[in-house]
N, C-alpha and C positions, 0 to 999 in steps of 0.2 A: 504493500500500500504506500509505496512513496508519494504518491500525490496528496495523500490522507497526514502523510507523516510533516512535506513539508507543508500544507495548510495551518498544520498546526503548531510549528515554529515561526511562521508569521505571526500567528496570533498570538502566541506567549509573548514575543518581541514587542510587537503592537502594547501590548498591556503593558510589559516593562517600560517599554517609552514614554506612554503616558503618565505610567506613576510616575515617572520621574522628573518627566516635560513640565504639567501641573504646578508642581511646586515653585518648582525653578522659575515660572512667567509668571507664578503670583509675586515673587522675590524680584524681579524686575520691574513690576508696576509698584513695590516698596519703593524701590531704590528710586524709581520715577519721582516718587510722591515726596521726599525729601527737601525739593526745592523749591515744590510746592505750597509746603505748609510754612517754607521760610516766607515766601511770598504773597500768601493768605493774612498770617498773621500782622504782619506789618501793614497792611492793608489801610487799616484805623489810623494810621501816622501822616498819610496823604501820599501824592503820586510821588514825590520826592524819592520818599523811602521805597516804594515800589519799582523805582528804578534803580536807588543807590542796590537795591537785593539781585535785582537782575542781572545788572552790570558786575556786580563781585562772582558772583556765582558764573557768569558768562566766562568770565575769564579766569575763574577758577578750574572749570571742568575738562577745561582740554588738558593743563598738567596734570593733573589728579591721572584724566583717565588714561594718559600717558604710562604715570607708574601701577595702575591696575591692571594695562595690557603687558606690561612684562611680567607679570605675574598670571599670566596665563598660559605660560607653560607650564604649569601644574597639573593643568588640565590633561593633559596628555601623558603628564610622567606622572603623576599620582594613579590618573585611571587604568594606565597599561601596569602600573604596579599591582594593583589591588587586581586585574584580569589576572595577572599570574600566581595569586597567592603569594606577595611577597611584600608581609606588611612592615620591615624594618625597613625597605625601599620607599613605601609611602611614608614615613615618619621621618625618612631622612630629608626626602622632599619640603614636607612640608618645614625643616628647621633650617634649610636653605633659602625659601623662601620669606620665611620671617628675616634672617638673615638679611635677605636682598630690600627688604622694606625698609629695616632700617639704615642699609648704605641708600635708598634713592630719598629718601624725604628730606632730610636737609637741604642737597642741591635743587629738588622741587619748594621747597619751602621758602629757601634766598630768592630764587627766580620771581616766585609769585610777591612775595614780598617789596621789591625792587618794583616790579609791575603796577602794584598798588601805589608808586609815588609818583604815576605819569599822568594816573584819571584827570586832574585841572589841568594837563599842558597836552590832552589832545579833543579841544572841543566839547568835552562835557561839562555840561552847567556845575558852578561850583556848589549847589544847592543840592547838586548828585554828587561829583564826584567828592567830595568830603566823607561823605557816608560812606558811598561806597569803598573809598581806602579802605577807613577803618573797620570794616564788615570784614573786607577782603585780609588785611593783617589779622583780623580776628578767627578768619575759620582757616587760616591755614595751618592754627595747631592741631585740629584733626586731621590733617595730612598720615601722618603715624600710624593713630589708630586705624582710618580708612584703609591705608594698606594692609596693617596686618587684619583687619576685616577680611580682605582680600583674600590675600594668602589661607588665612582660614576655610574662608568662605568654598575655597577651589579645593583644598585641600576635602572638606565635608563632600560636596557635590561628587568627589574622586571615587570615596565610598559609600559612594550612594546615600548620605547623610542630608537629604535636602526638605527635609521638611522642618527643622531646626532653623534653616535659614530664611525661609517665609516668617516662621512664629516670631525671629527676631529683631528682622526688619519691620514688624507688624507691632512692636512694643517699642523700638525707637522712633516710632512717626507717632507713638502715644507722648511718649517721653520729650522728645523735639516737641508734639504739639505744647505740652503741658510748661516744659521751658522758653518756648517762646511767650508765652501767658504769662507768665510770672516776671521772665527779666525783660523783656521790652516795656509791658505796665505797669513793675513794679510792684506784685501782688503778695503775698505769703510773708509782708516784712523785705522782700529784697528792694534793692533801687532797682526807679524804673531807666533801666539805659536805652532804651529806641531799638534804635538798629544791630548797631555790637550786639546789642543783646538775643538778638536772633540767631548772632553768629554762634555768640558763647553757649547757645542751647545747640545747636547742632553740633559742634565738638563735642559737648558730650555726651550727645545719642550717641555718637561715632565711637567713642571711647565705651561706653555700656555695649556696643555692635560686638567690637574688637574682644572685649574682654569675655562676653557672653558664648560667642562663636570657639573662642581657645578653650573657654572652661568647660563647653559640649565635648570638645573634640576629647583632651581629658579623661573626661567620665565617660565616655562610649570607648576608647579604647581600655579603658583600666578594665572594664564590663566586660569587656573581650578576653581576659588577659593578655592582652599588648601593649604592656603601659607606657604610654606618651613618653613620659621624660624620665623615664626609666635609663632610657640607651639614648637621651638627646644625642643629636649630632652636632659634632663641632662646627663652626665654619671651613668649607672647603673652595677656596678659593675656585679650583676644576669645575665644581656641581656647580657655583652661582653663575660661574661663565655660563655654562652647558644651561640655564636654567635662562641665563639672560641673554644668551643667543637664541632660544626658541621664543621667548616671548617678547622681542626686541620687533620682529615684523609683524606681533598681533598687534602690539603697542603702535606702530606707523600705519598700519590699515584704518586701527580706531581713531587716529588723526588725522591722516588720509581723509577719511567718512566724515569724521564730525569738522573737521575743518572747513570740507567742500559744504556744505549746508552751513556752517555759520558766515561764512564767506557770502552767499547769497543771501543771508540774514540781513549783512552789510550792507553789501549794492540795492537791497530792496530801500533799506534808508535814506537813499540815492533819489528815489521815485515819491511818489505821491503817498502824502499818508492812509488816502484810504488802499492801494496798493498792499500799503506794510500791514495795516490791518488785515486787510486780507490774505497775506502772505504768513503770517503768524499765527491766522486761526487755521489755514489749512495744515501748515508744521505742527501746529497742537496735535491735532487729530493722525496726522505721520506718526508722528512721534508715539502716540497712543496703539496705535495698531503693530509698527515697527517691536513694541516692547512682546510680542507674543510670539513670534519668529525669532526676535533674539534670547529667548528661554527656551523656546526647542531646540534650539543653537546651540545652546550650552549643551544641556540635557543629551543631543546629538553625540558631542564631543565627549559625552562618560561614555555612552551608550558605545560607542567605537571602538574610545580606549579600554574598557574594559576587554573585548573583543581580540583585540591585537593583543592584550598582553595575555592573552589567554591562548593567543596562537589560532583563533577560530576567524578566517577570512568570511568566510561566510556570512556567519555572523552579524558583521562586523555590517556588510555590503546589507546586509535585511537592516540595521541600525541604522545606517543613515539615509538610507530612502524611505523608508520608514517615517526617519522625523520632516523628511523633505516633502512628503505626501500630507503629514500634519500639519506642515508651515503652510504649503499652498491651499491646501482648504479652507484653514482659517484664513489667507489672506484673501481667496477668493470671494469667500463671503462680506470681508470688509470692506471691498470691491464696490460690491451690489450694493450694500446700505451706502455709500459713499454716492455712486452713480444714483440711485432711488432718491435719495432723500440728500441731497446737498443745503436746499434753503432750510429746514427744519435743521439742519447740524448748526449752521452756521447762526440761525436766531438762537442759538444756547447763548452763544458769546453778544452779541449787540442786533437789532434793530437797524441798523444805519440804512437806509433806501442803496446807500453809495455804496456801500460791502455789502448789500445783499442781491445788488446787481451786477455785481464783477466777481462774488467769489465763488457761486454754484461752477463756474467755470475752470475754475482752481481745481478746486474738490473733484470736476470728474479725470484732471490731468490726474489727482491723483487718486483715482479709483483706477487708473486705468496702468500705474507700474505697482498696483499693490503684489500681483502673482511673482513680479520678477525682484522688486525688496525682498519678498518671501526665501525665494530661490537663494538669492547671494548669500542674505544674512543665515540661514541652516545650512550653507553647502561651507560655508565657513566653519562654521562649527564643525561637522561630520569632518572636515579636513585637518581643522584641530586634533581630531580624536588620534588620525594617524601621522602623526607629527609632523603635519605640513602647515607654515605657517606662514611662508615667506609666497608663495602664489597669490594667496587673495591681499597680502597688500600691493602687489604687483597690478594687480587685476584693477583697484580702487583707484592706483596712480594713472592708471591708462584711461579707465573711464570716467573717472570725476575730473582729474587736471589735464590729460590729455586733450580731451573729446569733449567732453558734456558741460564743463564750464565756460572753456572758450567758446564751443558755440550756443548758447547759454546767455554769455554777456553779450556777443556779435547780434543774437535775436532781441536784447533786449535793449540795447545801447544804441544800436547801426541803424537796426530795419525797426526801430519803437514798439518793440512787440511789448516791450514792459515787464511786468513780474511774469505774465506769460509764456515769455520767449525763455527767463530763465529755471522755470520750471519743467519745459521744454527740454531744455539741455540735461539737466536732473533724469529727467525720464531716461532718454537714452545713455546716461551713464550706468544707470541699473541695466539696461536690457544688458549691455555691455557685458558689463560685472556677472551678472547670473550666469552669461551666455560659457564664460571663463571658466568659472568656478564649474559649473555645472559639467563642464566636461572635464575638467581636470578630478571629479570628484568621483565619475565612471573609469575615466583610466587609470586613477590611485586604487581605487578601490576595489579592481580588477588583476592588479600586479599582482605576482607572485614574489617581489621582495618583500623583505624584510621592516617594517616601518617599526623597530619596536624601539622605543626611546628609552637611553639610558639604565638599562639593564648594565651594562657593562665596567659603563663607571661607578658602580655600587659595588663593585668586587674585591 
């Protein structure tokens, strides 16, 4: 009954995937929600402060996620460790990558700091940028813990430890809320400090993240008998290379991507406000859907490396079409309600006759690269899993800064297409990217070498 047999390693797979998928994209809409509730709360302060939030956090996120994507080689050498049964491997990992957290945060930390003393010497109002400095000097000292977040965070997800990491991100967006409430107004006996004080509550959800996420990790291995910091591993100068040469081209993919979109953030500033308006409420809703593909993404990349290090090819190829099959339905669907209903999305955010006559337009540019976001962002992932990292940001350099932004601003600057023409460019940098990834992810995943990561240098 081979047909009987493989039906039904699909379907075990299938179920695996999603337990794991699940978690993983509720922990991404967490992480969404972070910047959010900084920017909710401040609210009551006037628009000042809702920009001075925007602008620190703006220019916060690309170093940050800078030092979170070199720590995504974890992903791949944690999960092929834990595939082979070789837990003093994933334990080694993970004391590299703390390791590696704490050699990047300081050079991120001076960078962003320095950054923060130029907001009144490039055009922003001094009524913004004052705040925003000091918001900005302020949430840089969760730098630290955010990465070792990280690092934890990939290490958990390695062994299948991912529901932990929803429930945790799901009590620091209580906590962050419940600190913004207090130290921006001042409540419970504290001073009310405005804005800073938005910052000093998200440092330390980030710091409850970091320390909650290690003291799981902790108690599920001690549980196990394979206690954590039983056999810590010293720093090995070899592992952090091998650990920061794999996740050195996740790290430039995710700036690569977030750069190309805040880049058009930019030049939308360029154009007409009702333009930017409408160019930010369709990025909200990107943004929104994009977080569901990128937790199958992850979720992919265990689901793989488990597979590989377990020596099971097959496997490995049912894993990540699998979650490629899940990204795309979901984004298909997101598709339809996008295309369906655009004015009904767009009356969430404003009324304006002016965006609500230019942006249903938007929204169906992007209903219409939801299937190939879908594609790029999981086949990244499932490529993760077999330790290829350096492709999709090869792929992102070709279609966002080659291709899709130049002609992009040429559509939008030259022939006055407007935020249209550079949404335009956007689209065809996905097809691009999916077009890449997606075959690089049939021929990876069809080789017969060897993709197993760092087995060797654990010897």
């Amino acid at each position: 009954m081979p047909q009987l047999a493989t039906q039904s390693e699909w379907k075990r797979e299938l179920r695996a995937m999603t337990a794991l998928a699940l978690p993983v994209v509720l922990s991404e809409l967490g992480w969404m929600l972070q910047g959010i509730v900084d920017t909710i709360m401040v609210g009551h302060l006037g628009p000042e402060a809702i920009g001075a939030v925007a602008i620190g956090n703006a220019v916060y996120y690309v170093p940050s996620l800078f030092g979170i994507g070199l720590l995504l080689g974890l992903d791949t050498l944690v999960a092929q460790a834990y595939g082979r049964d070789d837990h003093d491997a994933c334990h080694h990992w993970l004391a590299q990558g703390v390791y590696l957290a704490f050699i990047v945060s300081p050079p991120l930390m001076i960078l962003l700091a320095v950054a923060s003393l130029f907001f009144g010497h490039v055009g922003i109002h001094a009524e913004v940028a004052l705040p925003a400095g000091i918001y900005l000097r302020v949430i840089i000292w969760g730098t630290l813990p955010l990465l070792l977040y990280g690092a934890a965070r990939r290490y958990l997800q390695g062994v299948g430890q991912v529901r932990v990491v929803t429930v945790t991100l799901v009590l620091a967006n209580l906590l962050n809320w419940l600190g913004n409430w207090v130290l921006i107004y001042g409540k419970l006996g504290a001073p009310a400090m405005g804005v800073p004080g938005s910052a000093l509550s998200t440092v330390f959800a980030r710091i409850g993240m970091a320390a909650a996420l290690l003291g799981f990790a902790w108690r599920y291995e001690h549980s196990r008998g394979h206690p954590l910091f039983a056999r810590w591993a010293k720093p090995s100068l070899l592992k952090i290379k091998q650990l920061a040469r794999l996740g050195a081209p996740a790290a430039g993919q995710i700036v690569a991507e977030v750069g190309a979109w805040n880049l058009v953030t930019f030049a939308a500033g360029f154009l007409t406000p009702v333009e930017l308006a409408t160019h930010t409420i369709a990025l909200s809703y990107a943004s929104l859907t994009y977080m569901v593909p990128l937790g199958v993404g992850a979720a992919a990349a265990v689901g793989v490396g488990h597979a590989i290090g377990a020596e099971d090819r097959p496997r490995a190829r049912r894993a990540g079409w699998l979650a490629l099959a899940l990204g795309i339905s979901f984004m298909f669907l997101a598709g339809i309600v996008l295309f369906l209903a655009p004015r009904p999305l767009i009356a969430v955010y404003t009324t304006d006759a002016r965006v609500m006559e230019t942006g249903p337009t938007l929204l169906l540019i992007a209903a219409a690269f939801q299937i190939f976001d879908g594609v790029q962002t999981v086949a990244t992932g499932a490529l993760r899993g077999l330790g290829e990292t350096r492709v999709p940001m090869i792929a992102n350099l070709i279609g966002y800064w080659l291709i899709g932004l130049p002609l992009g601003f040429v559509l939008c600057f030259w022939f006055k297409r407007g935020v249209f023409g550079l949404w335009i460019g956007l689209t065809l940098a996905l097809i691009i990217i999916a077009a890449i990834l997606l075959h690089r992810w049939n021929k990876d995943s069809s080789a017969q070498r060897s993709t197993i990561q760092g087995q060797h240098s654990l010897q």
